[in-house]
N, C-alpha and C positions, 0 to 999 in steps of 0.2 A: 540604095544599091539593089535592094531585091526586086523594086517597082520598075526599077531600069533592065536586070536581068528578064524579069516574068516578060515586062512588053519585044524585048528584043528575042527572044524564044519563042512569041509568037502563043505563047501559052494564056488562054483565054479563061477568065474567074467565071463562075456565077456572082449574080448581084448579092446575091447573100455572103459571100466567101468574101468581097471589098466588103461589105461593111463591116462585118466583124475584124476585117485588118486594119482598116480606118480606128476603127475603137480601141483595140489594141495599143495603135501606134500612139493615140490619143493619152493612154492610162498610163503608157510607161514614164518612168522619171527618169531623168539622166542621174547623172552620178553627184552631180552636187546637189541637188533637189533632194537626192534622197539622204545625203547627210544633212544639208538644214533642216529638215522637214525633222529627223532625229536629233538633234541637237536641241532642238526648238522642244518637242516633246521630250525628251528626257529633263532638261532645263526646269521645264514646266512641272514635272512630276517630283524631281527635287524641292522644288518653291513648295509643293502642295502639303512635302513630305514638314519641311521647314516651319511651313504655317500652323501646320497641326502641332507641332512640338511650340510653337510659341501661345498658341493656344492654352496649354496644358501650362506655362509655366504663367502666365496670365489667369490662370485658372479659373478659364472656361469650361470647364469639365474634360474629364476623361473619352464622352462620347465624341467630342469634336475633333479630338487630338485621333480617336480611331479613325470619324470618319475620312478625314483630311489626309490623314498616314497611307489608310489603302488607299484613297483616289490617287494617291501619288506612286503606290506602288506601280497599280493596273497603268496607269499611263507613263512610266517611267516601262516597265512592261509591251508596253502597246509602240512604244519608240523604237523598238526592235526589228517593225515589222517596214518599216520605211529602210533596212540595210538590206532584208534578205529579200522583200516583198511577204503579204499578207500569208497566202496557203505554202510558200516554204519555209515561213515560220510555223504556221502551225505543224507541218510535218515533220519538224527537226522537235518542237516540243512536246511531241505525241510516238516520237523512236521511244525503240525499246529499252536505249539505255536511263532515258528520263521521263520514262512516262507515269512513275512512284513519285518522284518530286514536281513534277510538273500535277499533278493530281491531289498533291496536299500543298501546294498555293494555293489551287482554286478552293482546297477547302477551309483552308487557315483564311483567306478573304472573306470567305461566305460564314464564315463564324465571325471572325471581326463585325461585320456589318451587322450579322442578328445580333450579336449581344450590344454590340452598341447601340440599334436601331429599334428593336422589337422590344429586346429582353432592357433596356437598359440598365445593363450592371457592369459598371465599371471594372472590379476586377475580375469578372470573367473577361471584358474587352481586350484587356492589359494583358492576362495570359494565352489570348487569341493571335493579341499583335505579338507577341514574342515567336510565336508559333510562326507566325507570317516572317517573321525577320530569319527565324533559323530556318525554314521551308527557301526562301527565297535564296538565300546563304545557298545551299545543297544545290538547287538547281542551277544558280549562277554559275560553282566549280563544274558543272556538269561539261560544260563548254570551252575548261583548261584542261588538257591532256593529263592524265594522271594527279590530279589535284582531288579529287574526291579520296584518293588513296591517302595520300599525305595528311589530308583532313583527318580521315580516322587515325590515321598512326597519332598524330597531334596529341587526338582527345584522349585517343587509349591511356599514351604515354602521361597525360595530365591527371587523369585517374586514377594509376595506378603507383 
């Protein structure tokens, strides 16, 4: 519709202005593309998340069950960006109101990976991944209206 209006308006591009719309028009996904495409990676980051726990009960070590755990976080993670597209997710998870939990994912990942990786020590991994699961937990409510509130009252109430 727009290529039809522009020509009939008589309104004339530079060659540079078509090809960058050409590419554009190229990059976008329609609306089922972009749920398979999510479905397909979230699926996929569950299995990774799954393997790694079969791993750990097969008792292949503790490092495999981390490494497998985050790769299924980050791409169960990365699955999100095929609903919103790439830079408006990263914008929504760089607001003000989640940029603390969204900040200790990436650090909760990046300690899973060196203690399992570098440092190989198992239970500092274990209490990396736990980090990762409660960081991950916090920023997932970030996304339900007043659910991070309900959260605290929960634990308060649980504590106290």
């Amino acid at each position: 519709m727009y290529k039809l209006r522009r020509a009939l308006s008589g309104n004339e591009q530079d060659e540079e202005s078509r090809i960058v719309g050409q590419v554009m028009d190229q990059t976008t996904l329609s609306c089922s593309t972009r749920m398979k495409g999510f479905a397909i990676c979230f699926i996929i980051g569950i299995l990774f998340s799954f393997l790694g726990s079969f791993a750990l009960f097969l008792h292949r070590g503790l490092t495999v069950f981390a490494v497998f755990y985050t790769l299924g976080n980050i791409i169960s993670l990365a699955s999100t960006c095929f609903l919103m597209g790439p830079f408006n997710q990263l914008k929504k998870m760089f607001a003000a109101t989640r940029i603390i939990a969204t900040v200790l994912v990436f650090v909760a990942i990046a300690m899973t990976l060196f203690a399992a990786l570098h440092l190989k020590n198992p239970g500092l991994a274990l209490l990396f991944i736990i980090m990762q699961s409660l960081a991950m937990t916090w920023y997932s409510l970030s996304y339900i209206p007043y659910a991070r509130s309900v959260a605290k009252i929960t634990v308060e109430s649980c504590i106290t």
